[in-house]
OpenMM code with the backbone's topology and positions (N, CA, C; nanometers):
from openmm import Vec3, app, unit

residues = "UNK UNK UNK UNK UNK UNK UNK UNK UNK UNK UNK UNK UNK UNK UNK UNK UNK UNK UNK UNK UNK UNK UNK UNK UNK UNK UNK UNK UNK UNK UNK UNK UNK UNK UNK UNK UNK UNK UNK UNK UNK UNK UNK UNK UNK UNK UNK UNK UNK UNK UNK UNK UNK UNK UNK UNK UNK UNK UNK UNK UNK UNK UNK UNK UNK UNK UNK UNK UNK UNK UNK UNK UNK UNK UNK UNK UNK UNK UNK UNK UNK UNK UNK UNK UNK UNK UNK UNK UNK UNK UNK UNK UNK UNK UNK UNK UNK UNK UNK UNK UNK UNK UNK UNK UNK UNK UNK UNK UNK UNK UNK UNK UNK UNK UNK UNK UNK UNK UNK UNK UNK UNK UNK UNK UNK UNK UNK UNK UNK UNK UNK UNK UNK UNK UNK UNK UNK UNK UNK UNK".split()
positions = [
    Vec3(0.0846, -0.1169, 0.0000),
    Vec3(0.0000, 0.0000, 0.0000),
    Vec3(0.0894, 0.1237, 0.0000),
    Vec3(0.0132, 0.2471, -0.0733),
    Vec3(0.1362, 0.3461, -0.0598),
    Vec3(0.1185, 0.3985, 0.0016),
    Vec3(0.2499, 0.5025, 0.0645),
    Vec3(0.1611, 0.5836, 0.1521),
    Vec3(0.0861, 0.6978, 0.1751),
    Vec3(0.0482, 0.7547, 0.0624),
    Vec3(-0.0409, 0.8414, 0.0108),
    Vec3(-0.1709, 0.7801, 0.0485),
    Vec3(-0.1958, 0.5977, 0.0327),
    Vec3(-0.3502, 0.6021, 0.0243),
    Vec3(-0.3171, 0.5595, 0.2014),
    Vec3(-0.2345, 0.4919, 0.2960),
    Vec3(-0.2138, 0.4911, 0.4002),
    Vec3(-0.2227, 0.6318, 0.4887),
    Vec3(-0.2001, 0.7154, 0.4587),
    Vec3(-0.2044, 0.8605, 0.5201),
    Vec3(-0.3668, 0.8995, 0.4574),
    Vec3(-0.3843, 0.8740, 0.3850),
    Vec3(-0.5799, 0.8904, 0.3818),
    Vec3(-0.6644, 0.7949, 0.4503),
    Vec3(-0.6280, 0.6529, 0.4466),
    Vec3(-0.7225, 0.5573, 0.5242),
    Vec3(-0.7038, 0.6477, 0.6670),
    Vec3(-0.5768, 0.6716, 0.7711),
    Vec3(-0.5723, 0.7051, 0.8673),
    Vec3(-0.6234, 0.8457, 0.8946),
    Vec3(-0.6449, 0.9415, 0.8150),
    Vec3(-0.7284, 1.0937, 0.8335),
    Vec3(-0.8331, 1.0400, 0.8021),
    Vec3(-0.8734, 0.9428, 0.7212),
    Vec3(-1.0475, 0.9395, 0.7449),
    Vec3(-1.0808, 0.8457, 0.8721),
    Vec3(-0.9725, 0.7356, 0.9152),
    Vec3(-1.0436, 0.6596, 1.0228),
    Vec3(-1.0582, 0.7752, 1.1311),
    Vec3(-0.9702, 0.8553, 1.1861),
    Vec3(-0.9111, 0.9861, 1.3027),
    Vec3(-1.0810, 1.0278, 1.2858),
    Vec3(-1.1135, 1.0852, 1.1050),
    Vec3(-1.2044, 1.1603, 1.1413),
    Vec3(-1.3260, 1.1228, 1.1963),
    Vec3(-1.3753, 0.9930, 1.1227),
    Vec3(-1.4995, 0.8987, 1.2133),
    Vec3(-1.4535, 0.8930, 1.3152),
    Vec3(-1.3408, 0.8525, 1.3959),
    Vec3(-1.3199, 0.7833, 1.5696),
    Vec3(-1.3530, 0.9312, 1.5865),
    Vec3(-1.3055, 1.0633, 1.5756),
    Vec3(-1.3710, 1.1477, 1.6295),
    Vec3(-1.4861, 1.2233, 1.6376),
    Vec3(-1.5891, 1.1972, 1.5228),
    Vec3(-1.7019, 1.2136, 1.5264),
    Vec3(-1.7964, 1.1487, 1.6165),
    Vec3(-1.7277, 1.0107, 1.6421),
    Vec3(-1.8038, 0.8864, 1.6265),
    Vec3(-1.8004, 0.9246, 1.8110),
    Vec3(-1.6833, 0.9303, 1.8774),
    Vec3(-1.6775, 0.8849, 1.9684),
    Vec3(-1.7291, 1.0048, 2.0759),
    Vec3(-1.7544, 1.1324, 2.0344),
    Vec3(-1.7965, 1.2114, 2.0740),
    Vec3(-1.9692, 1.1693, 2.1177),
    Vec3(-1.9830, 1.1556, 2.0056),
    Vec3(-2.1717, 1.1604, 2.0440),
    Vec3(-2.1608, 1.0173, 2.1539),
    Vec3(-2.0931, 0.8632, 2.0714),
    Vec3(-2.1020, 0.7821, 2.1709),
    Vec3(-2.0442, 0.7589, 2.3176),
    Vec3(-1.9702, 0.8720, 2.3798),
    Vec3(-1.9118, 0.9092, 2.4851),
    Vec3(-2.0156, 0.9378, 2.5627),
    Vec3(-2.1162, 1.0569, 2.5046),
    Vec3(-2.2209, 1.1391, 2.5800),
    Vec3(-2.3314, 1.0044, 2.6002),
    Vec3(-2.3401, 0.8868, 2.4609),
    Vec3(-2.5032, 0.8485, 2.5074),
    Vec3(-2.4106, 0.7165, 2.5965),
    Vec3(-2.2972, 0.6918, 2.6167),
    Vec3(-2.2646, 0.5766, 2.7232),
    Vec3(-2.3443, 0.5960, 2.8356),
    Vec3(-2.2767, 0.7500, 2.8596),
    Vec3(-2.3456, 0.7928, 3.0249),
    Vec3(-2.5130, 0.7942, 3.0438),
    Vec3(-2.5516, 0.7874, 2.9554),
    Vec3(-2.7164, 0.7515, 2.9758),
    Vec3(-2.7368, 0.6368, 2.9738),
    Vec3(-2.7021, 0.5594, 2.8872),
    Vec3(-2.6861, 0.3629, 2.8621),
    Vec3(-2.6667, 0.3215, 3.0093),
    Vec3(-2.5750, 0.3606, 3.0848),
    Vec3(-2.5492, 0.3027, 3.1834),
    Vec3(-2.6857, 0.2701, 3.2993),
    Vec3(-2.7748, 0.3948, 3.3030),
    Vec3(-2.8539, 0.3865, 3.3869),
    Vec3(-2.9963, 0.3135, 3.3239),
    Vec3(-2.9899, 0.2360, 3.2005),
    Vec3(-3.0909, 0.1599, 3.1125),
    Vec3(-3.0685, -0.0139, 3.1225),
    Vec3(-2.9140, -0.0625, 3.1482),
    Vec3(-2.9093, -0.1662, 3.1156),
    Vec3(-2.9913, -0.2530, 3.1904),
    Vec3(-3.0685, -0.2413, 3.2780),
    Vec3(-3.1579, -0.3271, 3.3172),
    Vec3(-3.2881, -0.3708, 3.2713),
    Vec3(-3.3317, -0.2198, 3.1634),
    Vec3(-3.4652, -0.2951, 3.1497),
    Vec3(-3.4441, -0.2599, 2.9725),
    Vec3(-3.4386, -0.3705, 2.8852),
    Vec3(-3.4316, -0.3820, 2.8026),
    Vec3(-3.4639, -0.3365, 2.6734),
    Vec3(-3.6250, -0.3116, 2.7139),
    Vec3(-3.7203, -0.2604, 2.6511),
    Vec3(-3.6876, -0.0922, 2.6050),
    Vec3(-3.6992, -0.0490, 2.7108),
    Vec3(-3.6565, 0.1098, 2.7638),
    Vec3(-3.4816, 0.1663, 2.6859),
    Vec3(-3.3814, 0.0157, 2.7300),
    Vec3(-3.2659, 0.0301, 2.5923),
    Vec3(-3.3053, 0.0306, 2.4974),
    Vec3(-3.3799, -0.0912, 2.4034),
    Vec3(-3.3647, -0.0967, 2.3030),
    Vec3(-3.4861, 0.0651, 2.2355),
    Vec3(-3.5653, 0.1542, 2.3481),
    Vec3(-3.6253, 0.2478, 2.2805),
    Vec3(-3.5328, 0.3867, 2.2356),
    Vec3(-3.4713, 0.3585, 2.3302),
    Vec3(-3.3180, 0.4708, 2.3379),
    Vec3(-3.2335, 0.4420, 2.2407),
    Vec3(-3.2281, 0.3023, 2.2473),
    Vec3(-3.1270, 0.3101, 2.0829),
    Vec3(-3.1439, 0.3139, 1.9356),
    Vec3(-3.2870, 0.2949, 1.9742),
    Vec3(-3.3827, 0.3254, 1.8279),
    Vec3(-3.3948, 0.4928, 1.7826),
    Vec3(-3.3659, 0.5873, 1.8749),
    Vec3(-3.3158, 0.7135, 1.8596),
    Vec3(-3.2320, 0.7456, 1.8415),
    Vec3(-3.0867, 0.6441, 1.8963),
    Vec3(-2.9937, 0.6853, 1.8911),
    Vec3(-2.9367, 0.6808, 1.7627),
    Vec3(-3.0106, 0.5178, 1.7043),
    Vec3(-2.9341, 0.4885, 1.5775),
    Vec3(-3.0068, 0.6122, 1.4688),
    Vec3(-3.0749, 0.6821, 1.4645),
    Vec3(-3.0891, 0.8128, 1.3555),
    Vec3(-3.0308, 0.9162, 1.4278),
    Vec3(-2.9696, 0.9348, 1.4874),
    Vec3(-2.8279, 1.0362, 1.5334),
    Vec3(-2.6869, 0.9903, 1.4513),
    Vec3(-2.6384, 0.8568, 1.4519),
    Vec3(-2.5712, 0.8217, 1.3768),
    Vec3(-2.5574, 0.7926, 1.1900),
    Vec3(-2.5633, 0.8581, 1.1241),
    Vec3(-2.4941, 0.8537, 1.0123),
    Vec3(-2.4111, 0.7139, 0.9538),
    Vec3(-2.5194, 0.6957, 0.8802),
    Vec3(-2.4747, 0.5664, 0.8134),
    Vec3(-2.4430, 0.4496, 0.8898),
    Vec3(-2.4683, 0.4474, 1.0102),
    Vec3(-2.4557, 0.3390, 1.0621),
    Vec3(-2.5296, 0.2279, 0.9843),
    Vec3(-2.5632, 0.1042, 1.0345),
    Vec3(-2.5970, -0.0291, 1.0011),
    Vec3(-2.6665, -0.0437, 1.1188),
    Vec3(-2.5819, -0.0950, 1.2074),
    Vec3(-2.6638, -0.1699, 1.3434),
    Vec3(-2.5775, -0.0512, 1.4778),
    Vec3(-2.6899, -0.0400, 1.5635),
    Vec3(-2.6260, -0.0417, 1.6777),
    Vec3(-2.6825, -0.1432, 1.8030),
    Vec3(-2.6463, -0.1826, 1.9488),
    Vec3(-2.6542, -0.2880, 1.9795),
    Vec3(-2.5923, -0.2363, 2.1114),
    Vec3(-2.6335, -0.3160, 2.2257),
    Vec3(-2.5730, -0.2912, 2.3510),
    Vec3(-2.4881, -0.4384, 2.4165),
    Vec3(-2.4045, -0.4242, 2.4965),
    Vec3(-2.3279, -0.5314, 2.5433),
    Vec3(-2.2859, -0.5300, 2.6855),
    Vec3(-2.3091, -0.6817, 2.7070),
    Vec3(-2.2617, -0.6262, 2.9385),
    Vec3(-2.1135, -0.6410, 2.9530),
    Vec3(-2.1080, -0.6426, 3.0546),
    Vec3(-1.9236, -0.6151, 3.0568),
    Vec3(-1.8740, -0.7459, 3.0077),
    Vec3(-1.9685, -0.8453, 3.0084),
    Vec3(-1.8570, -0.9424, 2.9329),
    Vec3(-1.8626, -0.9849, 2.8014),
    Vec3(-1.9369, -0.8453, 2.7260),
    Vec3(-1.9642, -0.8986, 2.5983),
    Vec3(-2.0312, -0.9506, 2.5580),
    Vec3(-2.1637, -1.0016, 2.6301),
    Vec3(-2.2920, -1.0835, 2.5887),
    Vec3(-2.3939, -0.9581, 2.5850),
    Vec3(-2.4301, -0.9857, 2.4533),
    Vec3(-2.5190, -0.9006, 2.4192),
    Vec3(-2.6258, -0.8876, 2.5085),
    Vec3(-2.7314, -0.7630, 2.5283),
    Vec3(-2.8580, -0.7473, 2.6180),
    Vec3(-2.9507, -0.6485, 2.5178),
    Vec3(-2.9182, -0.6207, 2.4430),
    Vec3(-3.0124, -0.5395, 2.3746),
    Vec3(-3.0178, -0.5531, 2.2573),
    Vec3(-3.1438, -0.5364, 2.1453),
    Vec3(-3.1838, -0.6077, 2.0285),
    Vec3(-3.1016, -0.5258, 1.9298),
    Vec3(-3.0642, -0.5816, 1.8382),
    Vec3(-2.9989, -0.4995, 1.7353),
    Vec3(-3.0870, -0.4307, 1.6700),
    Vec3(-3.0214, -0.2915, 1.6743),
    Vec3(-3.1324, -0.1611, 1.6021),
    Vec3(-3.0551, -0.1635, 1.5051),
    Vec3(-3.1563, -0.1601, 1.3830),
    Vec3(-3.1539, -0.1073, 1.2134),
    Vec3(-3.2230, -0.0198, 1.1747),
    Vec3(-3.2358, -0.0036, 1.0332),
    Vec3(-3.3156, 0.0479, 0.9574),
    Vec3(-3.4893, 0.0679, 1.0134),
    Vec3(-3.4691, -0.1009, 1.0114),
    Vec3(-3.6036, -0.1604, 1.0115),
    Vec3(-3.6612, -0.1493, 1.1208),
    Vec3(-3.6215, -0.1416, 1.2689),
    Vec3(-3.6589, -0.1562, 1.3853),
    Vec3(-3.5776, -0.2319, 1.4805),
    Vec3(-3.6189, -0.2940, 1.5914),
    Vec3(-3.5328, -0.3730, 1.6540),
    Vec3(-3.5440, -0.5208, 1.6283),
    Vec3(-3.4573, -0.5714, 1.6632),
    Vec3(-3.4464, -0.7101, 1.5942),
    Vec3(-3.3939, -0.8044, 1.6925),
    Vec3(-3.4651, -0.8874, 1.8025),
    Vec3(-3.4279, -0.9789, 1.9260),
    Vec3(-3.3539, -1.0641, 1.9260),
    Vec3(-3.3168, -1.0882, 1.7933),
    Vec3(-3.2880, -1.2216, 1.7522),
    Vec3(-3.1245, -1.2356, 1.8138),
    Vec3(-3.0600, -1.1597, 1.8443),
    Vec3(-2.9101, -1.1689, 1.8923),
    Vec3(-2.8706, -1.1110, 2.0346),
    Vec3(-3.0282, -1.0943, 2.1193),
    Vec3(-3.0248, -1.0834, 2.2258),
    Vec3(-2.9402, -1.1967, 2.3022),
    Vec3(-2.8273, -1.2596, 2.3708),
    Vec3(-2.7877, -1.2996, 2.4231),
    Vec3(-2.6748, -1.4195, 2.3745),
    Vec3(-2.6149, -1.2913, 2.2734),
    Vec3(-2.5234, -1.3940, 2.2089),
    Vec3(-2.3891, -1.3205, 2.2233),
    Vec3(-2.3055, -1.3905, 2.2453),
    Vec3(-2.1577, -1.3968, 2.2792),
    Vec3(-2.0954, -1.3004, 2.1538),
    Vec3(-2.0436, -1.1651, 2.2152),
    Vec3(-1.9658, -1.0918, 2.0634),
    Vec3(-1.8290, -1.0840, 2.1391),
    Vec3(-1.7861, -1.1335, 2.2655),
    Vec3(-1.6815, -1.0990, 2.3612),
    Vec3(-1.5341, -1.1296, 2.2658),
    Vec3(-1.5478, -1.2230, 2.1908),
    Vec3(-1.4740, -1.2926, 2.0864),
    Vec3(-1.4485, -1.2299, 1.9262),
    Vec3(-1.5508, -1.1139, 1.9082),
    Vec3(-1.5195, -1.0505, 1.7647),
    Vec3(-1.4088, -0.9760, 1.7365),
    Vec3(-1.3369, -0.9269, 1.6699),
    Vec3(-1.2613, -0.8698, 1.6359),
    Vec3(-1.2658, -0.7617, 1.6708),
    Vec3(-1.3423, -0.6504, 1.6578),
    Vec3(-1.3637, -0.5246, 1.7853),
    Vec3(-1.3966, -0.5577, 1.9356),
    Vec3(-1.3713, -0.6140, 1.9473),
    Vec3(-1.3674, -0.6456, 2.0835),
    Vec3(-1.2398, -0.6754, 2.1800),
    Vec3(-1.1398, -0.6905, 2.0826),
    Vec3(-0.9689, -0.6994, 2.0933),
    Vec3(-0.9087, -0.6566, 2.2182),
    Vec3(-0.9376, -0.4930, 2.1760),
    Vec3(-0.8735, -0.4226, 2.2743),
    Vec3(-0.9089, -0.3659, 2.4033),
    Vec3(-1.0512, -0.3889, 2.3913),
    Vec3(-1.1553, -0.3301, 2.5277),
    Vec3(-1.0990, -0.4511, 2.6491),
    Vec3(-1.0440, -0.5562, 2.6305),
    Vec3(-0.9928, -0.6086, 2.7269),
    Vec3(-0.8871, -0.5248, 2.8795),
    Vec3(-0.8449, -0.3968, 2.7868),
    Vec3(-0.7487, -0.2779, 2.8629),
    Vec3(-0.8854, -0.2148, 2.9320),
    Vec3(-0.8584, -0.2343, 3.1153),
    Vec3(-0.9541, -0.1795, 3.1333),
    Vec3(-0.9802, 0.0185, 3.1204),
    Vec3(-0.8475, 0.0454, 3.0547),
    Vec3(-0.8073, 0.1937, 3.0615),
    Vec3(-0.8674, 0.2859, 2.9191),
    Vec3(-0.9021, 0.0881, 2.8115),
    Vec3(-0.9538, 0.1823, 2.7075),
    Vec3(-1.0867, 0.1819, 2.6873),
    Vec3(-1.1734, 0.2951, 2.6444),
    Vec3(-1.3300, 0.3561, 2.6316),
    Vec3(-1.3729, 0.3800, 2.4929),
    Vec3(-1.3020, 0.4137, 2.3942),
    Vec3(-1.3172, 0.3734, 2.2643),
    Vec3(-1.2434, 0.2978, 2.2062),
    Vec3(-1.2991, 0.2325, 2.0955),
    Vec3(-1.1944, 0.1444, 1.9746),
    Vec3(-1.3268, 0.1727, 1.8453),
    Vec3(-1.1970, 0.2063, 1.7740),
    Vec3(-1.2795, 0.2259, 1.6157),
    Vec3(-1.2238, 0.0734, 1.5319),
    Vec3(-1.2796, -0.0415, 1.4882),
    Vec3(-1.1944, -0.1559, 1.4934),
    Vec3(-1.1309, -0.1277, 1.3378),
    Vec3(-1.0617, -0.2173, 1.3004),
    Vec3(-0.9650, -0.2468, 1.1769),
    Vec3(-1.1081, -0.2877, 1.0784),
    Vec3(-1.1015, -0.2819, 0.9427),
    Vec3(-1.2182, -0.3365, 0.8990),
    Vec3(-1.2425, -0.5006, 0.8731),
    Vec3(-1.3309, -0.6240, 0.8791),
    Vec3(-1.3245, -0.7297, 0.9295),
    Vec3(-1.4178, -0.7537, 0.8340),
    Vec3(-1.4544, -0.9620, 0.8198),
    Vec3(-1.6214, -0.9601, 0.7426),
    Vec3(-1.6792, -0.9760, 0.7989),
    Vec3(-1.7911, -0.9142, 0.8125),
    Vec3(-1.9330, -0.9875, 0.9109),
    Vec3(-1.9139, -1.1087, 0.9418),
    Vec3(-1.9612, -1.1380, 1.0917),
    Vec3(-2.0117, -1.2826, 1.0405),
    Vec3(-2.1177, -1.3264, 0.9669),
    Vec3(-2.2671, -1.2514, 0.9798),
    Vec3(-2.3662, -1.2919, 0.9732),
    Vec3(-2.4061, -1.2376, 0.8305),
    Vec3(-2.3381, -1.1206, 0.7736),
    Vec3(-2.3875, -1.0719, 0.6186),
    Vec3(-2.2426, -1.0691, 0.5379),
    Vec3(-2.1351, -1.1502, 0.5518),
    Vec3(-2.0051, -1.2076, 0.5062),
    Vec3(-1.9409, -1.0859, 0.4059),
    Vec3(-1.9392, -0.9550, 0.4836),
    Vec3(-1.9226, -0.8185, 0.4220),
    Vec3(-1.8425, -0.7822, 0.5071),
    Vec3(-1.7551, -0.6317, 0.4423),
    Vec3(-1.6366, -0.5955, 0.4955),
    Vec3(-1.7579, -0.4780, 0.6079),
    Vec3(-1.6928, -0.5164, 0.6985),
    Vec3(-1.7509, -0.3894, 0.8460),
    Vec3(-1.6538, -0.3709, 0.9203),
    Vec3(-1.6932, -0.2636, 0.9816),
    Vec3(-1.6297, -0.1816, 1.0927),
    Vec3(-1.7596, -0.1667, 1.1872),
    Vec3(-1.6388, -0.1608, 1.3149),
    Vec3(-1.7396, -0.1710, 1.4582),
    Vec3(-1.6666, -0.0383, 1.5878),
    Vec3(-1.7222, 0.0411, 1.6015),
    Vec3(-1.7153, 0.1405, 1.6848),
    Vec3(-1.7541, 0.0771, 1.8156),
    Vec3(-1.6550, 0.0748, 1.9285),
    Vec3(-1.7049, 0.0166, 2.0595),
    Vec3(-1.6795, 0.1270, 2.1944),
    Vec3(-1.7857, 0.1407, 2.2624),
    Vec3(-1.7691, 0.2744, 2.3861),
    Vec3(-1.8153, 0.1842, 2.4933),
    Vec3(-1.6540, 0.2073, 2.5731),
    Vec3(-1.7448, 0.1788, 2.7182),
    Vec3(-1.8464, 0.2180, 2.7834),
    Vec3(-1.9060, 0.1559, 2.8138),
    Vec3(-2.0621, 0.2123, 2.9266),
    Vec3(-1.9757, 0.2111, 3.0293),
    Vec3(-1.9966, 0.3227, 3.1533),
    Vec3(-1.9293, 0.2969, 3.3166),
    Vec3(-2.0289, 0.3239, 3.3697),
    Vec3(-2.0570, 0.3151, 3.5151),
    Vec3(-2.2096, 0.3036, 3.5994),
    Vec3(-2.1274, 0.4326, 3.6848),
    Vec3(-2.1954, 0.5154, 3.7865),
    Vec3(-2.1587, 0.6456, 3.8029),
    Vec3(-2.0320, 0.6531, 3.8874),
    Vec3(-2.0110, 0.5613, 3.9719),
    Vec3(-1.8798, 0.5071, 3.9807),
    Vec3(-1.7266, 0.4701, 3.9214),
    Vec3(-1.7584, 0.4647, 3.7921),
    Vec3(-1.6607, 0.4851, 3.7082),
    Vec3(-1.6230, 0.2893, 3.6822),
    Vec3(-1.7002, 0.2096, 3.6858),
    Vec3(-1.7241, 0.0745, 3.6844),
    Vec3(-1.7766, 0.0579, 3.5350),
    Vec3(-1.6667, -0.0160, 3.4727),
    Vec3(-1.7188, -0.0530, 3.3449),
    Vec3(-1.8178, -0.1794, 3.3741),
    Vec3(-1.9678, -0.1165, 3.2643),
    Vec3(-2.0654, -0.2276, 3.2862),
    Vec3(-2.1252, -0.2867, 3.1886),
    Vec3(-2.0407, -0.2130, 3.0411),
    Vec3(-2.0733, -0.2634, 2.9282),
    Vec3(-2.0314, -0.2052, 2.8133),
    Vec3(-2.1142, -0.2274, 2.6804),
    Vec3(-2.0169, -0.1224, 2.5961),
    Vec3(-2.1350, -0.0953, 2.4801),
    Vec3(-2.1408, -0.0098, 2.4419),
    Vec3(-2.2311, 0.0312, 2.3467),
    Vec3(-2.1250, -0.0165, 2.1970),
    Vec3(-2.2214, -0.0810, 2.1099),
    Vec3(-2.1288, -0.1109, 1.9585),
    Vec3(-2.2600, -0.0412, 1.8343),
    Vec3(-2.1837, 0.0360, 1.7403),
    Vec3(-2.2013, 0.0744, 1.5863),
    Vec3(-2.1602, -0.0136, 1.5368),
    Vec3(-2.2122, -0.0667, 1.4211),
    Vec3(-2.1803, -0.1282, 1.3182),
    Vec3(-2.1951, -0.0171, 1.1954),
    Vec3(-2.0486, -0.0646, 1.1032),
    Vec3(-2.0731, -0.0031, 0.9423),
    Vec3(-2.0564, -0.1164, 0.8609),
    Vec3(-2.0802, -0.0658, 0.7621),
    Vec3(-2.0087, -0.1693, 0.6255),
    Vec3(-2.0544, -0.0929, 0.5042),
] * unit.nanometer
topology = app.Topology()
chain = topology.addChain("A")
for resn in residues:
    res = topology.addResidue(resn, chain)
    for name in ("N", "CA", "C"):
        topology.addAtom(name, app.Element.getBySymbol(name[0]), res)
């Protein structure tokens, strides 16, 4: 790769992680006080995802990476991946550092639509400063 198009992939990833991580910084701190009742998440993230720009999916996760909230699309919410293991995806790498709060990931294929995506991941912390989960964007 040269590094002309290497010095552009990296000013456009900079510029999404900083768009991106701004708004999802602010709605962590509300996420945090939702993860219990599901319903009430998945209505919050059905707002949230038309704040985001081109997203695909967004989706909530508990601290160990098992999903709790329905994947929001286009279409609405979608239950079907309520309680499935993402602790293991490829954006999920680096959130193991309990010091880091965003990751914009490398681009990867879906598993489930076998397409090139990217996954934006924000820690949720509870007011304590206790990571309790992580809010994820999907692109592709």
């Amino acid at each position: 790769m040269s590094d002309s198009l290497r010095d552009s992939i990296a000013a456009q990833r900079k510029l999404l992680a900083d768009l991106l991580g701004t708004t999802m910084a602010s709605e962590a701190r509300r996420l945090a006080l939702l993860l219990k009742d599901q319903a009430t998440l998945d209505e919050h993230l059905q707002a949230l995802f038309l704040k985001l720009d081109y997203c695909k999916y967004v989706f909530v996760l508990d601290k160990e990476g098992i999903q709790i909230s329905s994947t929001i699309n286009r279409f609405g919410a979608d239950e079907e991946q309520i309680g499935r293991d993402r602790s293991q995806r490829p954006y999920m790498d680096h959130m193991t550092d309990p010091n880091i709060d965003f990751v914009l990931s490398e681009a990867y294929i879906s598993r489930n639509k076998k397409r090139p995506s990217m996954t934006a991941i924000q820690t949720i912390r509870d007011g304590d400063g206790m990571r309790v989960g992580f809010l994820g964007v999907d692109y592709d």
